[in-house]
N, CA, C and O atoms as a GROMACS GRO file, in nm:
protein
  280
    1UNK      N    1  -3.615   0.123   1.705
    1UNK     CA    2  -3.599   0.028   1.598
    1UNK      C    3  -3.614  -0.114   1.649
    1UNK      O    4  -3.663  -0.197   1.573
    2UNK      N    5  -3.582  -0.145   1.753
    2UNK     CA    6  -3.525  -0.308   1.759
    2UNK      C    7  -3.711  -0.360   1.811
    2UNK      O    8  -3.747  -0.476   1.791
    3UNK      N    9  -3.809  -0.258   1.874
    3UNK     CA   10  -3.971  -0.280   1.876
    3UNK      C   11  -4.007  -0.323   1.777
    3UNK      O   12  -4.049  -0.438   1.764
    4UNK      N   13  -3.996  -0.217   1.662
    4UNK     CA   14  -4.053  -0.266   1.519
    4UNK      C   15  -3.965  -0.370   1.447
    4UNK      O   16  -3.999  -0.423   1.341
    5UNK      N   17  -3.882  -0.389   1.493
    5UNK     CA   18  -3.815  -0.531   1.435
    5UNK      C   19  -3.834  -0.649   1.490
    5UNK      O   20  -3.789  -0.751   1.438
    6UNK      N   21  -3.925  -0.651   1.641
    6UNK     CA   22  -3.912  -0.745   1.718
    6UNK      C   23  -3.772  -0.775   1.766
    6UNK      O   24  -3.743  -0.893   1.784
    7UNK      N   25  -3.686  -0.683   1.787
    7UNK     CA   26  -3.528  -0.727   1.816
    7UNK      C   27  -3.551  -0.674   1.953
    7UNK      O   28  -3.652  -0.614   1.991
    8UNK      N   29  -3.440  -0.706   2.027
    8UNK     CA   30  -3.372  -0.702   2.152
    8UNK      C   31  -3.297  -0.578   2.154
    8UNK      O   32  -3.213  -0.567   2.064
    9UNK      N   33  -3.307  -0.484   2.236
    9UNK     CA   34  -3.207  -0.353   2.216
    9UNK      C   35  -3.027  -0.427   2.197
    9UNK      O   36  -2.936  -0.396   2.121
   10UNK      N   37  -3.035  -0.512   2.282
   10UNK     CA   38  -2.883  -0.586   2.273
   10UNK      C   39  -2.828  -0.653   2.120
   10UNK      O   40  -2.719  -0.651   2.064
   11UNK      N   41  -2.928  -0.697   2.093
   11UNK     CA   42  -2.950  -0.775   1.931
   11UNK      C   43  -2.925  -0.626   1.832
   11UNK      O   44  -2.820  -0.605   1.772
   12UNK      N   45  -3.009  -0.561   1.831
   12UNK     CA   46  -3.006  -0.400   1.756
   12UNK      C   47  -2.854  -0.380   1.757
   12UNK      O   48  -2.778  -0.416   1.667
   13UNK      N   49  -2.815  -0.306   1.894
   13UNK     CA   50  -2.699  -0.268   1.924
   13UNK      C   51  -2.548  -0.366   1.845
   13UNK      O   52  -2.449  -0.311   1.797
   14UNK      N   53  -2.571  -0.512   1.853
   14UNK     CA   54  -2.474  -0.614   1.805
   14UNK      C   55  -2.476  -0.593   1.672
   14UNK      O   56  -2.377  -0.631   1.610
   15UNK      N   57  -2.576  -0.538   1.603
   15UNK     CA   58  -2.574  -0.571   1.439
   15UNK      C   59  -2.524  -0.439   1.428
   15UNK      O   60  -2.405  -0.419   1.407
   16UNK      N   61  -2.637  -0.309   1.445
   16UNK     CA   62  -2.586  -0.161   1.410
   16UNK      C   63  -2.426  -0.146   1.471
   16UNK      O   64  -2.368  -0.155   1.363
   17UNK      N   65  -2.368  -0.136   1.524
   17UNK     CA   66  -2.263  -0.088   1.586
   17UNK      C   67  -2.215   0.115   1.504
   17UNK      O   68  -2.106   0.170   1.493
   18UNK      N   69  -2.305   0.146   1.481
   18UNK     CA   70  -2.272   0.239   1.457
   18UNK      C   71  -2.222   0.271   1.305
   18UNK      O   72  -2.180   0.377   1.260
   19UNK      N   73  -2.241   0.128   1.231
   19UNK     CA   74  -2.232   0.149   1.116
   19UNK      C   75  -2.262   0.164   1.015
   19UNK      O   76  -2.385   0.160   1.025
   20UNK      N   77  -2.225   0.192   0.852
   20UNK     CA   78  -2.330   0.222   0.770
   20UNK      C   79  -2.346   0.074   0.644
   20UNK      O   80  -2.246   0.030   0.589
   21UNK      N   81  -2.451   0.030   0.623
   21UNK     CA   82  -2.467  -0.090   0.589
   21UNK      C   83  -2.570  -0.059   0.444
   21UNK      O   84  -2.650   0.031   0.421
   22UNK      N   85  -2.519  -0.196   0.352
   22UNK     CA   86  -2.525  -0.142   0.239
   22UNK      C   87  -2.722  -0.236   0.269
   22UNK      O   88  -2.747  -0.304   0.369
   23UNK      N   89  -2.809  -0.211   0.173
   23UNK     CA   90  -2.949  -0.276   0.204
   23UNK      C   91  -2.944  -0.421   0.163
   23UNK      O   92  -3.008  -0.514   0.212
   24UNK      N   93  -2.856  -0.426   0.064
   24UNK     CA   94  -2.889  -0.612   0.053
   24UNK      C   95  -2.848  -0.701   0.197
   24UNK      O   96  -2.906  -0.804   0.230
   25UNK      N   97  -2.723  -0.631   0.284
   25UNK     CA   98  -2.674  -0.630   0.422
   25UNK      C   99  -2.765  -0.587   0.513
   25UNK      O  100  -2.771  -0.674   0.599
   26UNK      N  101  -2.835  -0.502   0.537
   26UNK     CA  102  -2.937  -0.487   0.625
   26UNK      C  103  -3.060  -0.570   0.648
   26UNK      O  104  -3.109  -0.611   0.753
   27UNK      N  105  -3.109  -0.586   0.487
   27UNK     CA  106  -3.204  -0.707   0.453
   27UNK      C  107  -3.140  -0.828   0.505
   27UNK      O  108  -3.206  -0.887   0.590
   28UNK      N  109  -3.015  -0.884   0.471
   28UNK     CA  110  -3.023  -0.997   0.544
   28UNK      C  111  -2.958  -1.003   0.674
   28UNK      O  112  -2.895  -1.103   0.708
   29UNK      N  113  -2.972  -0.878   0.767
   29UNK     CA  114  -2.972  -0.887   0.935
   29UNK      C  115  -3.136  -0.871   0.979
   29UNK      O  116  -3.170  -0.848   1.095
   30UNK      N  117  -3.225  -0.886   0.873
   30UNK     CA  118  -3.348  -0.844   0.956
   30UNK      C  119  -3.379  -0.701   1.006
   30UNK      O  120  -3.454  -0.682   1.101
   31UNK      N  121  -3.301  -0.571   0.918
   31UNK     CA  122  -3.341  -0.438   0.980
   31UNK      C  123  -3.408  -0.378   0.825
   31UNK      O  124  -3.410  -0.254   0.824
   32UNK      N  125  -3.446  -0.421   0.736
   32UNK     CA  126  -3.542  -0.368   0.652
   32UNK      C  127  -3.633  -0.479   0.604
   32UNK      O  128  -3.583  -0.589   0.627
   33UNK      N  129  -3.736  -0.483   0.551
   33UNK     CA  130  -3.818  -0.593   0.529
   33UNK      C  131  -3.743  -0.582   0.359
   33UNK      O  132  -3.667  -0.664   0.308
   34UNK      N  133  -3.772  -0.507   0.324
   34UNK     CA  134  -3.808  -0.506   0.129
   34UNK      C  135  -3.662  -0.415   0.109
   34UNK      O  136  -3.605  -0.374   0.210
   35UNK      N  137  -3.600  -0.384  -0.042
   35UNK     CA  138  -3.514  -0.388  -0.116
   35UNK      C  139  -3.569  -0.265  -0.192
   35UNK      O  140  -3.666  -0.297  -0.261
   36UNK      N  141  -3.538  -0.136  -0.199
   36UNK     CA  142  -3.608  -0.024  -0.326
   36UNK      C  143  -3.623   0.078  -0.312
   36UNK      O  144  -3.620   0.119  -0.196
   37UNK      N  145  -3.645   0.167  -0.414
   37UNK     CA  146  -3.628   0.319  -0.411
   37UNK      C  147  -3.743   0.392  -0.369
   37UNK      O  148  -3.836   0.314  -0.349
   38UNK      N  149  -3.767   0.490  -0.352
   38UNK     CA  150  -3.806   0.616  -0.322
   38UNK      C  151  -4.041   0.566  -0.375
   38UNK      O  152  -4.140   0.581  -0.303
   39UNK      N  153  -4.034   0.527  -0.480
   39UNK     CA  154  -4.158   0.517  -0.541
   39UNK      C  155  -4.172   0.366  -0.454
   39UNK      O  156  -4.283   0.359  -0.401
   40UNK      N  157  -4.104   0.272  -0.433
   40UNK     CA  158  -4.163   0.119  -0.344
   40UNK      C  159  -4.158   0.173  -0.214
   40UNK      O  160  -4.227   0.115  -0.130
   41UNK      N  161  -4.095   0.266  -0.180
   41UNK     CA  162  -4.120   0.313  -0.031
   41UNK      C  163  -4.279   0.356   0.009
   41UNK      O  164  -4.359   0.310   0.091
   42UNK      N  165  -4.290   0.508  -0.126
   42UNK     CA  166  -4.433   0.539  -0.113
   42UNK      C  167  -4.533   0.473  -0.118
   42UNK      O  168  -4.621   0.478  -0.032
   43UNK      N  169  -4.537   0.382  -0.248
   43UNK     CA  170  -4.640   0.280  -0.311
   43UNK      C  171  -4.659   0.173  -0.140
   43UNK      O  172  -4.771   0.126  -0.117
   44UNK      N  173  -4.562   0.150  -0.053
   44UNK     CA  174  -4.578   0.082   0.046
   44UNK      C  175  -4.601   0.203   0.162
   44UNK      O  176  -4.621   0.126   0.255
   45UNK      N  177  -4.608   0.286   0.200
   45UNK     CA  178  -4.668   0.364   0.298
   45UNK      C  179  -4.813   0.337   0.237
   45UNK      O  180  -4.872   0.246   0.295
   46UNK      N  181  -4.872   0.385   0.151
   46UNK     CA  182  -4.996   0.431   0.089
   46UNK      C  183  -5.051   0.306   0.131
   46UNK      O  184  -5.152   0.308   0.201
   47UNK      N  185  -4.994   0.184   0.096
   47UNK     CA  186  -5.083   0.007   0.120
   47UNK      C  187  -5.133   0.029   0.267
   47UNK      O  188  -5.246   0.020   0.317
   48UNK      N  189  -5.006   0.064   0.324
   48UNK     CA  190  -5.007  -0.013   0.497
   48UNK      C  191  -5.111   0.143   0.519
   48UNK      O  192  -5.226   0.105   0.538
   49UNK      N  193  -5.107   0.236   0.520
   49UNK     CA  194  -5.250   0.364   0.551
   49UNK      C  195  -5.356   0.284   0.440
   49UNK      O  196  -5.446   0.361   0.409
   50UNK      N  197  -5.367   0.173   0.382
   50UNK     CA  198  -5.475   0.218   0.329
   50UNK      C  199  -5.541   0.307   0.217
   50UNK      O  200  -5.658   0.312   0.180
   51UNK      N  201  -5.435   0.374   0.176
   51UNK     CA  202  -5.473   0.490   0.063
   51UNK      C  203  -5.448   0.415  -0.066
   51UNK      O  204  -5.361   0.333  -0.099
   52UNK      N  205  -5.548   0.467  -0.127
   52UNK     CA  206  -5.497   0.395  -0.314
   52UNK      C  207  -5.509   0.508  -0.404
   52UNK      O  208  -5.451   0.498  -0.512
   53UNK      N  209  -5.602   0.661  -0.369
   53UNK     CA  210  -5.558   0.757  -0.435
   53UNK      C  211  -5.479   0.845  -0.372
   53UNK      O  212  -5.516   0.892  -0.264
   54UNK      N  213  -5.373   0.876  -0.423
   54UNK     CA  214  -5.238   0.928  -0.337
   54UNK      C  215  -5.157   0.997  -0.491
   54UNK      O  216  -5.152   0.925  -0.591
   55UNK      N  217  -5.111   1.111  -0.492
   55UNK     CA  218  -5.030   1.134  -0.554
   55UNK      C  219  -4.876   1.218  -0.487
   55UNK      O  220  -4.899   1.314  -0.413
   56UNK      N  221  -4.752   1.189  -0.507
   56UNK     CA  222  -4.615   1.267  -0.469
   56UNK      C  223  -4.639   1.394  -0.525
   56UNK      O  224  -4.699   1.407  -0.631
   57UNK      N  225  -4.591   1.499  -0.451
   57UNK     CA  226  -4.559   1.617  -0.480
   57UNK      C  227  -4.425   1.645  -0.452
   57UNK      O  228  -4.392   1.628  -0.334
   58UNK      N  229  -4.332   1.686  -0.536
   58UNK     CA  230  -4.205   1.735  -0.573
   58UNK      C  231  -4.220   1.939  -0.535
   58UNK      O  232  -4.290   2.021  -0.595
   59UNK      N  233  -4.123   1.961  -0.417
   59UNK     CA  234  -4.141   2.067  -0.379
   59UNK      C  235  -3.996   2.146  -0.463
   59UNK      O  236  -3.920   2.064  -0.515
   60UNK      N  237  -3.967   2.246  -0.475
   60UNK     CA  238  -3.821   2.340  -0.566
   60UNK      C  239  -3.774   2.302  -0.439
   60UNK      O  240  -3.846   2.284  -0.342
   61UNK      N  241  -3.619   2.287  -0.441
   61UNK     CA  242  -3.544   2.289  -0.347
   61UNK      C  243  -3.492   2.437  -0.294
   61UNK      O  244  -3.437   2.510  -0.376
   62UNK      N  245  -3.508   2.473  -0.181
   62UNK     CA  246  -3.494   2.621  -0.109
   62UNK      C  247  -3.381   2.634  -0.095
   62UNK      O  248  -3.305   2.562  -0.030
   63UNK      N  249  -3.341   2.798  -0.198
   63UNK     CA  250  -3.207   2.865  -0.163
   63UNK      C  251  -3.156   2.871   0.011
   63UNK      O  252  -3.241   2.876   0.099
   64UNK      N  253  -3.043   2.872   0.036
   64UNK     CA  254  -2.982   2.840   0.149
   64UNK      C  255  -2.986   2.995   0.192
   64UNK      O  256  -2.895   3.062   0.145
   65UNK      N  257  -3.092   3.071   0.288
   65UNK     CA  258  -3.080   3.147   0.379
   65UNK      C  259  -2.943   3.253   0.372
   65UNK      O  260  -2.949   3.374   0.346
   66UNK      N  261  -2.847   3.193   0.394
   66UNK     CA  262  -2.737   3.250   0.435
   66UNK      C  263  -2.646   3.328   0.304
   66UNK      O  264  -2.569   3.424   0.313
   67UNK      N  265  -2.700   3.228   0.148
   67UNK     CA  266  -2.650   3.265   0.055
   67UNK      C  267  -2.646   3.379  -0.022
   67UNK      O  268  -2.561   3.420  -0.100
   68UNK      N  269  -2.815   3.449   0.033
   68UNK     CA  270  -2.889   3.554  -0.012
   68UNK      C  271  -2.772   3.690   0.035
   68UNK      O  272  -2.764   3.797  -0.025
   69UNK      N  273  -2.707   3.658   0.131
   69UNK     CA  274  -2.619   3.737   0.168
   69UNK      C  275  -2.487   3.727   0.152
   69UNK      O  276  -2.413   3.767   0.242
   70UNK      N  277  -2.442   3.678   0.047
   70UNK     CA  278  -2.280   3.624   0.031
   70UNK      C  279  -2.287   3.703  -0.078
   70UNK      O  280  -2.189   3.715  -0.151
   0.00000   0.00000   0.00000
């Protein structure tokens, strides 16, 4: 993380401490660029590759293995 942030492992380490931080808080330590859900994440992978026809696929969520036997 602290490469792609241009941070200092020491700088990284001083902000993360192991904790969980809400994004308007992360945004303003410099560990996310942008603010948003799930569709501004994709819509921004797809820019930075380059892709403009791209569609999400939504997979069923898989019964838990272990349940089949309870």
């Amino acid at each position: 993380m602290a490469e792609g942030r241009k941070l200092t492992t020491a700088q990284v380490d001083s902000i993360g401490q192991g904790r969980v931080r809400t994004g308007a808080d992360a945004k303003e330590r410099g560990l996310v660029d942008e603010l948003g859900g799930l569709e501004d994440a994709i819509r921004a992978a797809a820019t930075l590759a380059n892709i403009s026809d791209y569609r999400k696929v939504e997979l069923p969520e898989q019964e838990d293995f272990l349940k089949k036997f309870a």
